[in-house]
C-alpha positions in Angstrom: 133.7 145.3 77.9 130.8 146.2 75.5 130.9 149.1 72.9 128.9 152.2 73.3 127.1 150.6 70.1 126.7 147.2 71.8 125.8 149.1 75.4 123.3 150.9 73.6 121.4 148.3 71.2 120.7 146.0 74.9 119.5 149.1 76.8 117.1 150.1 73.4 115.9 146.1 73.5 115.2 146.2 77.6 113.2 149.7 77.0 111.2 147.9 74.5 110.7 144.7 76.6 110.1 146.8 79.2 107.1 148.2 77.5 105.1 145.1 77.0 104.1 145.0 80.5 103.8 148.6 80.7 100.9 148.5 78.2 99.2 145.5 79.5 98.6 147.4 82.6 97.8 150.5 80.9 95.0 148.9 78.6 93.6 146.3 81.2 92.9 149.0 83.8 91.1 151.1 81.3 89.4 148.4 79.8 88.5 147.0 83.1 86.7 150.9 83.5 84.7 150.4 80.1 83.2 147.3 81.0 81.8 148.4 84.6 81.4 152.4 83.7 77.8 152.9 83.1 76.3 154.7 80.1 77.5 152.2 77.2 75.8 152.0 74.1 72.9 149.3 75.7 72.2 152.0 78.5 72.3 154.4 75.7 69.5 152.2 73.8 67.0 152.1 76.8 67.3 155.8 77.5 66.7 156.7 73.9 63.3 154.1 73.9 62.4 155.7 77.8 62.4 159.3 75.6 60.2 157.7 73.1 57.8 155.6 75.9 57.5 159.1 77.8 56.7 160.9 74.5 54.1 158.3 73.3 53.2 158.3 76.7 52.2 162.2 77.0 50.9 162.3 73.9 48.7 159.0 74.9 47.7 160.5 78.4 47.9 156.5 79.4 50.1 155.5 82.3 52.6 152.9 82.7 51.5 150.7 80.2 52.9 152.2 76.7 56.0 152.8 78.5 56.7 148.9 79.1 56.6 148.2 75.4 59.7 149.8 74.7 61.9 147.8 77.2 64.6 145.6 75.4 63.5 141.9 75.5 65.6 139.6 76.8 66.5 138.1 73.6 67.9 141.2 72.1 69.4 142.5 75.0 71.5 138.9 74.8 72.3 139.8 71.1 73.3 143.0 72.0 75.8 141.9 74.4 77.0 139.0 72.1 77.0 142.2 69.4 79.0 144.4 71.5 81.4 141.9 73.4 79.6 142.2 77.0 79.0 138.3 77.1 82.3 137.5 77.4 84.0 137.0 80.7 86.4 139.9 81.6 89.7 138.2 81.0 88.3 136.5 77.8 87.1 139.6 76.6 90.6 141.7 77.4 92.4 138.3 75.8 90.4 139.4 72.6 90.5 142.2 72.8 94.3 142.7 73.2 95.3 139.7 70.3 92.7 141.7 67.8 95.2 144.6 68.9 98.5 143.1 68.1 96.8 142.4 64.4 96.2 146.0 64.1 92.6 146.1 64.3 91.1 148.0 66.8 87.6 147.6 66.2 84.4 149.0 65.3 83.4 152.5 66.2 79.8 152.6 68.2 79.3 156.2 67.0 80.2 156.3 63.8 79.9 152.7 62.9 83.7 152.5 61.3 86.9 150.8 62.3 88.5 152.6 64.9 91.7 153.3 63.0 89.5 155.0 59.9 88.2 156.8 62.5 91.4 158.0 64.2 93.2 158.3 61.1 91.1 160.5 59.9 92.1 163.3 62.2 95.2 162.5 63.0 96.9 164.4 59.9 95.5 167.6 61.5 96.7 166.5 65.0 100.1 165.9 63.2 100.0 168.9 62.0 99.8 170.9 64.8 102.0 169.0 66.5 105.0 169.1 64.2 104.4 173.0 63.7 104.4 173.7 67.2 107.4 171.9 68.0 109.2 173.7 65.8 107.8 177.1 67.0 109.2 176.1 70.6 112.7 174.9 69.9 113.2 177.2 67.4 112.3 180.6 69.6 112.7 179.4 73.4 115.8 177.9 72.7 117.6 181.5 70.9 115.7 183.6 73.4 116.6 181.5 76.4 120.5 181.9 75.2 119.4 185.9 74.7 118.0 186.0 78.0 121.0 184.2 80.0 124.1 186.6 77.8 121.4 189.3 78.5 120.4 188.8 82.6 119.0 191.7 84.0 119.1 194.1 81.2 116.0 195.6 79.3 116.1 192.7 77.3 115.6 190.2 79.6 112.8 191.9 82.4 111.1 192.9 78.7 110.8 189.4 77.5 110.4 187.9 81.1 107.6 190.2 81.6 105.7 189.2 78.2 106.3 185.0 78.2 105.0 185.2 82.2 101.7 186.8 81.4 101.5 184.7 78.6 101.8 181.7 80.7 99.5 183.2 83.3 96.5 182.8 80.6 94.9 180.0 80.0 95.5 178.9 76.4 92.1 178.3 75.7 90.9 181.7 77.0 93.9 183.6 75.6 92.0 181.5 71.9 88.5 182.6 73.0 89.9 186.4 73.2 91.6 186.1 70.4 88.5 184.2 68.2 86.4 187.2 69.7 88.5 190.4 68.8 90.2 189.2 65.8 87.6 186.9 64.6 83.9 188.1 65.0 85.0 192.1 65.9 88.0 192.8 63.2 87.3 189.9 61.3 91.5 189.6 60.5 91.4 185.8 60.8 88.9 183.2 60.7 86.5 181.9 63.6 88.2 178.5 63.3 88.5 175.2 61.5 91.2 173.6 59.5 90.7 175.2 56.4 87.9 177.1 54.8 85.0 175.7 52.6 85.7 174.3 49.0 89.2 174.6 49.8 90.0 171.2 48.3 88.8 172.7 45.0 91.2 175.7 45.3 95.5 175.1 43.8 98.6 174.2 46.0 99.7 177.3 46.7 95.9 179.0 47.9 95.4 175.9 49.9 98.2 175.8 51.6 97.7 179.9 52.4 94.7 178.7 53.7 95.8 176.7 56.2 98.4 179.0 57.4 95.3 182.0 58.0 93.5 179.4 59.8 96.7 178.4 62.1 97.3 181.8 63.0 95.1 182.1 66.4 95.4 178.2 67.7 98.9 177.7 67.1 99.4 181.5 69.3 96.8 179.7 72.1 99.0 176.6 72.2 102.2 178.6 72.5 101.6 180.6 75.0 102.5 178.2 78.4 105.0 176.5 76.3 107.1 179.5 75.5 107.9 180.4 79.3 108.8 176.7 80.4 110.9 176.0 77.5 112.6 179.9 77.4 113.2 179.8 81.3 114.7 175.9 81.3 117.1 176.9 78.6 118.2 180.5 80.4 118.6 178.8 83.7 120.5 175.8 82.3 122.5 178.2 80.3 123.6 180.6 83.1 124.3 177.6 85.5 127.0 176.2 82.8 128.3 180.0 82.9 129.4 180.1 86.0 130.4 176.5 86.1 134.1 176.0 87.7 135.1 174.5 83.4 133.7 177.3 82.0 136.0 179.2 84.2 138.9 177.1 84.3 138.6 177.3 79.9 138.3 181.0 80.3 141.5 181.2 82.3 143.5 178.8 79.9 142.8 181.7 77.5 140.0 180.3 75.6 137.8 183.2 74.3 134.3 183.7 76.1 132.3 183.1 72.6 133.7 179.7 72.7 133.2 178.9 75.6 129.8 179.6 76.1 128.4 178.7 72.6 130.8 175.7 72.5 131.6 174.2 75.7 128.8 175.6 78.7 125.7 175.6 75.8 126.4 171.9 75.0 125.7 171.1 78.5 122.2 173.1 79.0 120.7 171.3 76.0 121.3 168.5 78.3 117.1 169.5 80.4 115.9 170.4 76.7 116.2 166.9 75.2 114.7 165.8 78.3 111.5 167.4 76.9 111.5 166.1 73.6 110.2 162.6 73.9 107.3 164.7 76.5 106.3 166.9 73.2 105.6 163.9 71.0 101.9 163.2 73.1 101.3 166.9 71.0 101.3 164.8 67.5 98.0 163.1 69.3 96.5 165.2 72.2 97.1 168.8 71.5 94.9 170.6 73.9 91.4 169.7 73.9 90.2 172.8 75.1 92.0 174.8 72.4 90.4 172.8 69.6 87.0 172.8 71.4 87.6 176.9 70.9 89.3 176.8 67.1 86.4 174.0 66.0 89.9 171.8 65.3 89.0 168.5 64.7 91.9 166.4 65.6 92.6 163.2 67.8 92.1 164.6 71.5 89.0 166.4 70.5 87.9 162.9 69.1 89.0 161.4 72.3 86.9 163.8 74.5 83.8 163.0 72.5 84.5 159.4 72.7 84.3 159.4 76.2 81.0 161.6 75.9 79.3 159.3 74.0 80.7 155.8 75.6 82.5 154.9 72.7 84.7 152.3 74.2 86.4 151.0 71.2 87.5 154.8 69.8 88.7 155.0 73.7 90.5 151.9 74.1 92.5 152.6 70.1 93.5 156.2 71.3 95.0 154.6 74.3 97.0 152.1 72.3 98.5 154.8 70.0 98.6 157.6 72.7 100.3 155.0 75.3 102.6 153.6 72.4 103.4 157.5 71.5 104.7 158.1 75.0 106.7 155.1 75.7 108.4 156.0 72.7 109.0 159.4 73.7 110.7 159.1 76.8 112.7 156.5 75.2 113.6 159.2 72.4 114.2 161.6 75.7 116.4 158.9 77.1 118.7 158.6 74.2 118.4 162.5 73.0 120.3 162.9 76.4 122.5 160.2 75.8 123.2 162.2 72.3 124.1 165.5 74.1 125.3 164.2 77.4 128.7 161.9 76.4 128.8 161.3 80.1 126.0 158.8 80.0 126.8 155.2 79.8 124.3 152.3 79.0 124.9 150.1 81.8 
């Protein structure tokens, strides 16, 4: 008979096995979508020379001719694949591909002209960010005002609050951000329009910067609470009041245990049980965030890289924020799985 230890060091190694083929399929299907999605950075090339033949043309007034010349001979456009990696064969080039991944180097950048992971790296300290302060925002309000909600069912308190986290989940976060850039940015003029941090900030001391940061945080980290706050709150109330009435939290009640303790002790254990579930889901906010929220603040973090990347056709930036995004998330629900484990002694790791 194994140890919980033992039990739970094989189940950790199979999860991680288990994610080897999992990302293989992940990357291969996407990469298979680069190589036969058009627009790529050759297609790119001949539009950008068809806008100059037209303009020479019109300016000309010839016809066809001029706008022949700026075709892509034959021998460059073979460079240009060999440049870019479209030679290759499409299991040679995702064998390459993938090894050059395992080393850590996820290429070169076609719009910027940079290693992927400068590139990435770069915005992924605001991305962090954002993610770590909004993660703390959710577990530390839903989780109190859930418990609030469930000792408080049907009172004042509890339609109040219901009504206010519902019509904040009925708005679209990045509407709820435009409003709120609109009234309280351009109109008032309370808080900033958006970005990070404001101009010649580096320049300014510790304290002023961080300050800084805070005013700009304001209005996007209030867009990216809004739908949180009513899943979280309601998963912890209803969890709560199902323990409540559960046939133990009767039976301790009985036995002459007081109701504090068995509620805050015995029945709240158990309805943290759905809420670790969630934890592992809240780590692809460290990388994703909500596009449209940082298309609104001007944030310029990872998924608002991602988006762009796509835009433009820049495969390599595409492919890298799939590895780390796809690593993030296996790693997550694997966090999820144990965080229940943690809470939940009834789980074994058979």
């Amino acid at each position: 008979m194994k140890s919980r230890g033992e039990a739970l060091r094989d189940y950790v190694l199979r999860r991680v096995l288990l994610m080897i083929p999992t990302f293989i399929g992940i990357t291969f299907v996407t990469f298979l979508l680069c190589q036969f999605v058009p627009g790529g950075p050759i297609d790119q090339m001949r539009l950008q020379l068809a806008g100059a033949g037209g303009s020479g043309e019109a300016g000309g007034g010839g016809g066809a001719g001029p706008r022949a010349q700026f075709t892509i001979p034959e021998g460059q456009l073979q460079q240009l694949n060999e440049y870019y990696g479209f030679d290759k064969p499409l299991p040679i080039a995702y064998g390459t591909w993938l090894l050059q991944t395992v080393q850590l180097n996820l290429g070169q950048s076609f719009r910027y002209n940079e290693p992927v992971i400068e590139v990435i790296a770069e915005r992924l300290p605001v991305s962090i960010y954002y993610g770590i302060v909004t993660t703390i925002f959710i577990f530390g309000i839903c989780i109190p005002l859930g418990i609030l909600k469930a000792i408080r069912h049907r009172t004042v308190v509890d339609n109040l609050t219901s009504v206010l986290i519902f019509t904040g989940y009925a708005i679209p976060g990045f509407a709820l951000g435009a409003v709120l850039v609109n009234l309280l940015g351009v109109q008032i003029q309370i808080f900033p329009l958006g970005g990070f941090q404001s101009q010649g900030a580096e320049n300014l001391g510790m304290f002023a910067k961080f300050t800084d940061i805070v005013w700009h945080s304001v209005l996007p980290l209030i867009a990216y609470l809004t739908g949180a706050f009513a899943v979280e709150t309601m998963l912890m109330k209803n969890s709560l009041m199902e323990n409540m009435s559960a046939d133990y939290v009767r039976t301790a009640l009985a036995k002459g245990l007081s109701w504090r303790r068995a509620v805050f002790v015995h029945a709240l254990r158990n309805s943290l049980i759905p809420m670790a579930t969630s934890i592992g889901g809240l780590l692809g906010i460290f990388l994703t965030g909500s596009l449209l929220i940082e298309r609104v603040f001007d944030i310029q973090g990872v998924g608002l890289l991602a988006f762009e990347a796509i835009q433009s056709r820049d495969y390599p930036v595409v492919m890298g924020f799939l590895v780390i995004s796809s690593v993030v998330m296996m790693l997550g629900n694997l966090i999820s799985d144990l965080a229940v484990a943690f809470v939940d002694p009834r789980v074994r790791f058979e």
